[in-house]
C-alpha positions in Angstrom: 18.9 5.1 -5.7 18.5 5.3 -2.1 16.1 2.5 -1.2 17.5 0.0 1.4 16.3 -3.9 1.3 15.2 -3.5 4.6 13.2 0.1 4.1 11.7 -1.4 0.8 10.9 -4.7 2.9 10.7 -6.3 -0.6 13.0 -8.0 -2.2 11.4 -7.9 -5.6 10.4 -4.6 -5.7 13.6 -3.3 -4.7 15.3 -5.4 -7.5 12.7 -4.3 -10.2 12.9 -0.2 -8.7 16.2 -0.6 -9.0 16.8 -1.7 -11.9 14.1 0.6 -13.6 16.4 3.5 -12.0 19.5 2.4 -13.6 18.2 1.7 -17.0 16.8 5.8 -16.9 19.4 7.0 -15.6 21.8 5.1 -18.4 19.6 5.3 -21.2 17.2 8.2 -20.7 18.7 10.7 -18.2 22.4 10.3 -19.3 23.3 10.4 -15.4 26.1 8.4 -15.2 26.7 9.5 -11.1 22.7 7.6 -10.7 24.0 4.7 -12.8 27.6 3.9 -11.4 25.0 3.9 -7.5 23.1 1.0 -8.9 26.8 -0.9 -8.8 28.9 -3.0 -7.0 32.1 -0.3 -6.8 35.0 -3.3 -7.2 33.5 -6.2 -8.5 31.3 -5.2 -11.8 31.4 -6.9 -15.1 30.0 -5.8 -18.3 29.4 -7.5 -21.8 28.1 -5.8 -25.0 27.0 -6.0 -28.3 29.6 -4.4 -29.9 33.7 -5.5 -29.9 34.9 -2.3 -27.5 31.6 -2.7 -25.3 33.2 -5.0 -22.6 34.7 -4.0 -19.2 35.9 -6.1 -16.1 37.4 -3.4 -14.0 36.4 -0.2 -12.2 37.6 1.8 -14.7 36.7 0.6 -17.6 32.9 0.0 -16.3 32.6 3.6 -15.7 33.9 4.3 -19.0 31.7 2.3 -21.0 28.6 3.7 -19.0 29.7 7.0 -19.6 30.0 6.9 -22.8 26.2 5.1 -22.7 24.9 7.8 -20.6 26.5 10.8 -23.3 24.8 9.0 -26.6 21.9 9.1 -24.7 21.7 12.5 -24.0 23.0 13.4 -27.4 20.0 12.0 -29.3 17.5 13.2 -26.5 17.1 9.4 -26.0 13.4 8.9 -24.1 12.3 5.2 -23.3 9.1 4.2 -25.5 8.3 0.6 -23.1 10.6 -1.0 -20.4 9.7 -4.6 -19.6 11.1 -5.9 -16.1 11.3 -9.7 -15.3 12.9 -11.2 -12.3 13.3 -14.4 -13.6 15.5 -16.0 -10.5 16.7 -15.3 -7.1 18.1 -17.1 -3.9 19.6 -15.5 -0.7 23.0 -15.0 -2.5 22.0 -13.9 -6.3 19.4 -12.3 -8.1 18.6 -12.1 -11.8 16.5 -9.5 -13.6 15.8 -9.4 -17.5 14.8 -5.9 -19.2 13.5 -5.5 -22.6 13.9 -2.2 -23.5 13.1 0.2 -26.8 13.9 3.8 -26.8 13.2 6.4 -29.0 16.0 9.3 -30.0 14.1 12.7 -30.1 16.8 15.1 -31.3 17.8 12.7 -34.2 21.0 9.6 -34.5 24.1 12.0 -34.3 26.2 8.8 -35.2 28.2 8.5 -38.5 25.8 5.9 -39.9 22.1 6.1 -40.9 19.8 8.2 -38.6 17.3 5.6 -36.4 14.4 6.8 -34.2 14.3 3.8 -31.8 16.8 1.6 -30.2 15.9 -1.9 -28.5 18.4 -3.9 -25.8 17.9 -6.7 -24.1 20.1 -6.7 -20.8 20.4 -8.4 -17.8 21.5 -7.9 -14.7 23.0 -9.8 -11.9 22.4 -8.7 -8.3 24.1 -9.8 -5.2 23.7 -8.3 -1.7 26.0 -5.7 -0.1 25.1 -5.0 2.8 20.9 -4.0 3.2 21.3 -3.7 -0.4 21.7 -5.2 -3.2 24.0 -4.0 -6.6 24.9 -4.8 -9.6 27.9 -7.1 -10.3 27.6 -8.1 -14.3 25.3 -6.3 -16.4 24.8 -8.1 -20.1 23.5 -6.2 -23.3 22.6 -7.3 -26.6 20.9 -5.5 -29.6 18.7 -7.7 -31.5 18.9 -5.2 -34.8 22.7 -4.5 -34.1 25.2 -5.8 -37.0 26.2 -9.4 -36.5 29.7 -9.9 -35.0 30.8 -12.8 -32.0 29.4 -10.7 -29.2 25.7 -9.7 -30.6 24.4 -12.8 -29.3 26.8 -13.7 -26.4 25.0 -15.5 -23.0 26.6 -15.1 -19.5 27.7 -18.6 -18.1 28.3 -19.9 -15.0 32.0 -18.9 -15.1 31.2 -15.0 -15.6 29.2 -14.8 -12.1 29.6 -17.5 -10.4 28.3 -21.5 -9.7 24.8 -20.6 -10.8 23.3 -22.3 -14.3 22.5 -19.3 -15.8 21.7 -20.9 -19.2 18.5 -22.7 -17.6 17.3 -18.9 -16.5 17.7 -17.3 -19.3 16.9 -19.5 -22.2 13.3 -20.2 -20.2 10.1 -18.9 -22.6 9.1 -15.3 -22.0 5.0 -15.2 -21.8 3.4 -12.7 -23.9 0.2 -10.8 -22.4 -0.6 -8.7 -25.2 -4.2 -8.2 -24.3 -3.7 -6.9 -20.5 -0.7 -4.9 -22.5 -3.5 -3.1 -25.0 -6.1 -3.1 -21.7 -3.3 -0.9 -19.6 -3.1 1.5 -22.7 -6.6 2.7 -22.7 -6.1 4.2 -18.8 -3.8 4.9 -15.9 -4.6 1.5 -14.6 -2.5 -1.5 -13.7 -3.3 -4.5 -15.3 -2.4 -8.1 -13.3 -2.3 -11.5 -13.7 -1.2 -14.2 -11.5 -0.9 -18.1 -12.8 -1.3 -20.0 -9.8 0.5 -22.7 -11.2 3.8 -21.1 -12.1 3.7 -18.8 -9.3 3.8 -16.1 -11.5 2.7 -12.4 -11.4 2.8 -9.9 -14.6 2.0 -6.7 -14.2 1.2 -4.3 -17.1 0.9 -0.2 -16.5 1.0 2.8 -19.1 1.8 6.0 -17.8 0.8 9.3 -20.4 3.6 11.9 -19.8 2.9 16.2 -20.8 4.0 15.3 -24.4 2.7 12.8 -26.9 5.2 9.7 -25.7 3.7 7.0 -23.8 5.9 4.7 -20.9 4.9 1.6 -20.9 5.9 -0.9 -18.2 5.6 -4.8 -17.2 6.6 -6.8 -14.4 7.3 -10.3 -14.0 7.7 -12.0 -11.0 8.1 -16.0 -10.5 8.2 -17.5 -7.3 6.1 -14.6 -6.0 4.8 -16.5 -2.4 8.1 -16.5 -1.4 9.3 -13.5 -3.0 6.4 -10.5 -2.6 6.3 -10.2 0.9 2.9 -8.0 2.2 5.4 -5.7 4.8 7.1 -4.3 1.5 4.1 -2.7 -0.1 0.8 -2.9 1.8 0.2 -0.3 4.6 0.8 -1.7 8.3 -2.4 -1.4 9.4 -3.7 -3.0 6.2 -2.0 -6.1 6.2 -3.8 -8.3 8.2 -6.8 -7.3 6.4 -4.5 -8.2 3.1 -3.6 -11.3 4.2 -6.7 -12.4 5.3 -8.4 -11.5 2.3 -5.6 -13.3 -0.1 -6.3 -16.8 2.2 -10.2 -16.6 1.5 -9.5 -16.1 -2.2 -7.2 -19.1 -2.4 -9.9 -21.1 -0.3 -13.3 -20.3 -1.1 -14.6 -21.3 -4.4 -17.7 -20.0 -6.3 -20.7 -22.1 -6.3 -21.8 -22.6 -9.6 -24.1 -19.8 -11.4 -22.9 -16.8 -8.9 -20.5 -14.2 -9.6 -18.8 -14.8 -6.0 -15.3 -15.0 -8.3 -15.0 -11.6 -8.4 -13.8 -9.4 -5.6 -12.8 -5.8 -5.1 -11.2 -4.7 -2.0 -9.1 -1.1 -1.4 -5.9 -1.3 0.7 -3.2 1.4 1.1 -0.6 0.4 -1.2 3.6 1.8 -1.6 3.9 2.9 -4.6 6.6 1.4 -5.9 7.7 0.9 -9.8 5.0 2.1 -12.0 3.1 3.4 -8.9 6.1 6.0 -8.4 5.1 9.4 -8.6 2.2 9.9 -7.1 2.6 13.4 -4.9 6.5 12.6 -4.9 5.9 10.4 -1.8 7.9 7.0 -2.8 8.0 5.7 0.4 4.2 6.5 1.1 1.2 5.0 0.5 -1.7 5.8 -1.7 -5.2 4.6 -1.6 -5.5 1.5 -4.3 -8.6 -0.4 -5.1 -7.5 -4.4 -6.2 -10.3 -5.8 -7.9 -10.7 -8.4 -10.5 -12.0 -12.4 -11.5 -10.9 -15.4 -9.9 -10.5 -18.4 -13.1 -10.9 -22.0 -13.0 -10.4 -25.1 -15.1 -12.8 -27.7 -16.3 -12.3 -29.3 -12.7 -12.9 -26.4 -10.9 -9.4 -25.6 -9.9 -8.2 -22.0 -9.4 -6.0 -21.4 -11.9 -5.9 -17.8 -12.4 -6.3 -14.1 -11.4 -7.0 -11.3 -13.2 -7.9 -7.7 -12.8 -6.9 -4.2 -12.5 -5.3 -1.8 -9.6 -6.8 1.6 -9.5 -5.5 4.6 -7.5 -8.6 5.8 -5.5 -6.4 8.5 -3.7 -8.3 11.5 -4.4 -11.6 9.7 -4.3 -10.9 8.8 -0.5 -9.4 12.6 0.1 -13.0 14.1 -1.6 -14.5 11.6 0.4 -12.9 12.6 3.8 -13.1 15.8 3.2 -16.9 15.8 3.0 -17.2 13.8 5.8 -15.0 15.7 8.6 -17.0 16.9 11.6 -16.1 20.8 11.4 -15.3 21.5 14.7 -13.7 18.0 16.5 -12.4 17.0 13.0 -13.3 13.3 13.8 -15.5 11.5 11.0 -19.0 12.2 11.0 -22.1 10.0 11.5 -22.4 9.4 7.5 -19.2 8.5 7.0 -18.9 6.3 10.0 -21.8 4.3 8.3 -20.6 4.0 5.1 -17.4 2.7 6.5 -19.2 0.4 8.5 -21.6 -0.9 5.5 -18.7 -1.5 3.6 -16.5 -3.3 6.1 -19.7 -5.8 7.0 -20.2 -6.5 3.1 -16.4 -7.8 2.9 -15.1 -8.7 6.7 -14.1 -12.5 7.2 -16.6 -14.7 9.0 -14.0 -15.5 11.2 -13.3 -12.2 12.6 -15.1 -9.8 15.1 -15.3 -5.8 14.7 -16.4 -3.9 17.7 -18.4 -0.6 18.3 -17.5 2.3 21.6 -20.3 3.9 22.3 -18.6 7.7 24.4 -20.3 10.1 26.3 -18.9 12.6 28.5 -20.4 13.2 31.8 -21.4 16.3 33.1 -20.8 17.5 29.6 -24.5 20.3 29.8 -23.1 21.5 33.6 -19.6 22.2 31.3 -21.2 24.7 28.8 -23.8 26.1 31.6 -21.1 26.6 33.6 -18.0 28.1 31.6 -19.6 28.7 28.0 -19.6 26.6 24.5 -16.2 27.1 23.8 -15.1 25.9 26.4 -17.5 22.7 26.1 -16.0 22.9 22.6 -12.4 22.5 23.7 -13.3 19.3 25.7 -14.5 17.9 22.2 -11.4 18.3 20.7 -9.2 17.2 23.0 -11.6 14.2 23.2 -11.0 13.1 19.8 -7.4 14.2 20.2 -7.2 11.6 22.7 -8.6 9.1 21.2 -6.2 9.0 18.2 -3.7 8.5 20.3 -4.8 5.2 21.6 -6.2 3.4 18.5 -5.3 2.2 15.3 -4.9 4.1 12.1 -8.0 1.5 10.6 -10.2 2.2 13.3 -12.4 5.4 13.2 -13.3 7.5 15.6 -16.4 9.4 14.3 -18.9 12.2 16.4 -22.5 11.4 16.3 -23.6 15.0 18.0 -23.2 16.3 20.8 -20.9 14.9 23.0 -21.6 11.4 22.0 -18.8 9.9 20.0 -18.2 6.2 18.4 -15.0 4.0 17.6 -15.7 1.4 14.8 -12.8 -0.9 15.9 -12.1 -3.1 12.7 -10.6 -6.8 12.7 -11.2 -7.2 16.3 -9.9 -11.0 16.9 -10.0 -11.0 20.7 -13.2 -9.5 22.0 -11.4 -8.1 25.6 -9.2 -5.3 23.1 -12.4 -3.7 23.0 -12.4 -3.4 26.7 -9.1 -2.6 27.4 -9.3 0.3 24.9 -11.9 1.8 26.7 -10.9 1.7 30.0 -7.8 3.0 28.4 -9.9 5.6 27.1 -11.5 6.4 30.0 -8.3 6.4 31.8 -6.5 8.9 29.5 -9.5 11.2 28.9 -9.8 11.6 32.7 -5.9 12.4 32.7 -6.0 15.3 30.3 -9.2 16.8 31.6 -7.1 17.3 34.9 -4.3 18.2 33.1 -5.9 20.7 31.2 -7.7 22.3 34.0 -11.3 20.8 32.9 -14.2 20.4 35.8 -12.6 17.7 38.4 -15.6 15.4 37.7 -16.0 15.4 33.8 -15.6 11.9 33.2 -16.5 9.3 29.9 -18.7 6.6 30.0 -18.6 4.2 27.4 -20.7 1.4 25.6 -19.1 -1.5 24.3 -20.4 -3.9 21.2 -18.4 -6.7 20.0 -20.0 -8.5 17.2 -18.7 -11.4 14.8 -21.9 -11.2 12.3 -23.2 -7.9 10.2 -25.7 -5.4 11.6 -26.9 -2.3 10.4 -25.8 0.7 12.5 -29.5 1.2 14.1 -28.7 -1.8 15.7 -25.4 -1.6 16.7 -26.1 1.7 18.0 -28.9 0.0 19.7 -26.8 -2.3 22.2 -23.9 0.4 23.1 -26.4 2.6 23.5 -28.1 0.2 26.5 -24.4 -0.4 27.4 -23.8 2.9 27.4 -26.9 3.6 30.2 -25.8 0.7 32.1 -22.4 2.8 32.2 -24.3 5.6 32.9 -26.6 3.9 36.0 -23.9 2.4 37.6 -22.1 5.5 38.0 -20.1 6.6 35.1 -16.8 7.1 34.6 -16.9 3.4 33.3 -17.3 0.7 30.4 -19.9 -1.9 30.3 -19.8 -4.7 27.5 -23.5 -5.4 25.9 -24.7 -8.8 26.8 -27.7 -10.9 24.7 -31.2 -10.0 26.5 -29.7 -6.4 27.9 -32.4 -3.9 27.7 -33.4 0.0 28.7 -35.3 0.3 31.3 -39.0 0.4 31.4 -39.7 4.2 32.5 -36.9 6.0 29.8 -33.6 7.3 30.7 -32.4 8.5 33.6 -31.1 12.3 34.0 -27.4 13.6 33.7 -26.8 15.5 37.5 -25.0 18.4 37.6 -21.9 18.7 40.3 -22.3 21.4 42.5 -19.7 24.4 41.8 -17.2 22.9 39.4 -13.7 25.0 39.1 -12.9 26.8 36.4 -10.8 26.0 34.0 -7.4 27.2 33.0 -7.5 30.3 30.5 -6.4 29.2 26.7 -7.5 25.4 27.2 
């Protein structure tokens, strides 16, 4: 297990991943090298079920997981459900409860009678070491294992430390049977979160190549202060994220309107049960959140509840149909589906923002030096201009050599200006660079808005911005202003600049 605190950025879903890496690796792999990582080297503890299954020093640690990790794979051991609970942390000491049940597939090679499944309860302490955090006492208990003085032994205080551990542990586990049979019937992941307890389950099932099913839950109290956006939600995402979780907690429904329920698609880690997807652990996969906010008799939020679904490979079909074939910037269909989508959900609070391109002298480009040459300019346009905005934003060609930037979550209307004079500044730089006509140029038209248009519109005002640009004598940005108009008499005429040089071969 290679994850760092600060890589993961999340202490909870370090401590869960973690933990669900140890409890494979000891139970279902057999890997004792995987299981020994999970551990504090010098100063691990283990209790067990059974007389011999205790340890308090190096040595003996290793040996009783070894001899964990050889039963295992003797009877082919494969885990059937794994539920995770963080159940209580500070900034010295962590504590996460499994259930777990496996199942052995190549039969009980023990002495006594053969069993298919096995269930533990264990726990685990956690303390940090350095930008991690390991395992220093590790507690397992059989429920179905013969009774003798340590079946049903608790950790105390004195085994880890000044911490009432008896509070923690002997709490009441909640039960969320339903969400568990919900998770079953797809790939989904089922939530809930109790606003009063702080509290978030999660509920997954994940269908292997064989028959056998994995299913997983999470539980994770005190989540404000322990789920922390930078450790799972994409960086370009997260104010989005965090906006989005504030109106939820704030706005209420009015009564008789289905304004409770939400859906919303972020770029998620995918961490725990979202592991696997492409092999990419420490990516991020398109996820769509949606679900019902619940209230009391009072009308006070008490709950959410709803499902995560990967829409990865919906977004890929989706970009990949909607990819301009020869700048590969967005085209004008996606751009307004982005755009429609982004109105119907944005805060009321924030402003988005539209820039309008052009390239001057673009016609005296491919009537003097050919299309593919004029074609090379496009490119490197768009080139460009990922290099100088977000991730979120979208850069999208509408034809020609007229491009747009749909700049999301705008909240200080003068960004939009200083990215396209920036723009401007760094298209003019690589023309030169790259041998293009002296006097190719970009004009752009800028829109700042706070309330949803339609694109007509919005194209509309940076397209009179964009001939104010234009008139004044390009190589410029003008902002649209309220009561800004075309002309009466039509637009005015690109001119051509006399005897442009050529430019450099293979650009």
């Amino acid at each position: 297990m290679e994850a760092k605190a600060g890589d993961m950025g999340n202490l909870a879903f370090l401590l869960v991943d973690k933990t669900r890496e140890f409890v494979e690796a000891c139970y279902e792999r057999g890997d004792l090298d995987a299981a020994l990582a999970c551990l504090d080297p010098v100063r691990t503890t283990c209790y067990g079920y059974a007389s011999e299954l205790h340890a308090f020093d190096t040595d003996a640690v290793a040996r009783l997981l070894d001899a964990s990790c050889a039963f295992a794979r003797r009877i082919g051991s494969r885990i059937v459900s794994h539920e995770c609970h963080l159940s209580y942390r500070n900034e010295s000491c962590a504590i996460v409860l499994s259930n777990l049940r496996t199942r052995a597939t190549k039969g009980d090679a023990g002495d006594g009678p053969s069993r298919d499944e096995y269930v533990r309860r264990l726990t685990f302490v956690y303390v940090p070491d350095g930008d991690d955090w390991r395992i220093v006492h590790m507690h397992s208990s059989a429920p179905d294992a013969p009774h003798n003085p340590l079946a049903s032994r608790r950790m105390t205080a004195r085994d880890v430390g000044a911490l009432d551990l008896d509070a923690v542990l002997s709490q009441a586990k909640v039960e969320r049977e339903r969400y568990e049979i919900v998770s079953e019937l797809s790939d989904d992941v089922i939530y809930e979160y109790d606003v009063a307890l702080d509290t978030l389950y999660l509920f997954s099932t994940r269908f292997g190549a064989t028959p056998d099913i994995r299913r997983n839950k999470i539980v994770v109290e005190h989540c404000l202060d322990t789920l922390d956006p930078e450790g799972f939600v994409h960086p370009d995402d997260r104010e989005r994220y965090a906006a989005d979780a504030h109106m939820l907690s704030q706005v209420q429904p009015e009564p008789g309107t289905e304004h409770d329920a939400y859906a919303y698609v972020y770029r998620l880690r995918p961490v725990f049960f979202f592991g696997g997807y492409k092999g990419e652990r420490e990516g991020y996969v398109h996820q769509r959140v949606m679900g019902r906010r619940i209230y009391d008799a009072e009308g006070r939020l008490v709950r959410y509840v709803g499902k995560i679904v990967d829409v990865s490979e919906e977004y890929e079909l989706l970009e990949q149909s909607s990819i301009d074939a020869l700048t590969k910037a967005y085209n004008r269909s996606y751009l307004q589906g982005r755009l429609r989508e982004y109105c119907s959900s944005k805060q009321p609070d924030v402003s988005y923002a539209c820039l309008l391109a052009d390239v001057d002298y673009f016609k005296s480009v491919n009537d003097q030096f050919g299309h593919l040459v004029g074609d090379n300019l496009l490119t490197a346009f768009v080139d460009t201009a990922r290099t100088l905005f977000r991730s979120s934003d979208i850069v999208a060609r509408l034809g020609g050599d007229e491009f747009m930037v749909l700049m999301r979550d705008v909240y200080d209307p003068r960004v939009a200006m200083e990215r396209s004079e920036a723009l401007i500044g760094a298209f003019r730089t690589m023309a030169a660079d790259r041998g293009f006509p002296h006097d190719v140029s970009l004009s752009v038209g800028v829109v700042v808005e706070r309330d949803p248009h339609p694109f007509s519109e919005l194209y509309r005002r940076a397209d009179i911005a964009l001939y104010r640009a234009k008139a004044e004598g390009k190589n410029r940005a003008v902002s649209y202003l309220e009561g800004m108009a075309y002309p009466e008499g039509g637009t005015l005429a690109k001119p051509v600049p006399p005897n442009p040089p050529m430019p450099s071969p293979g650009d």
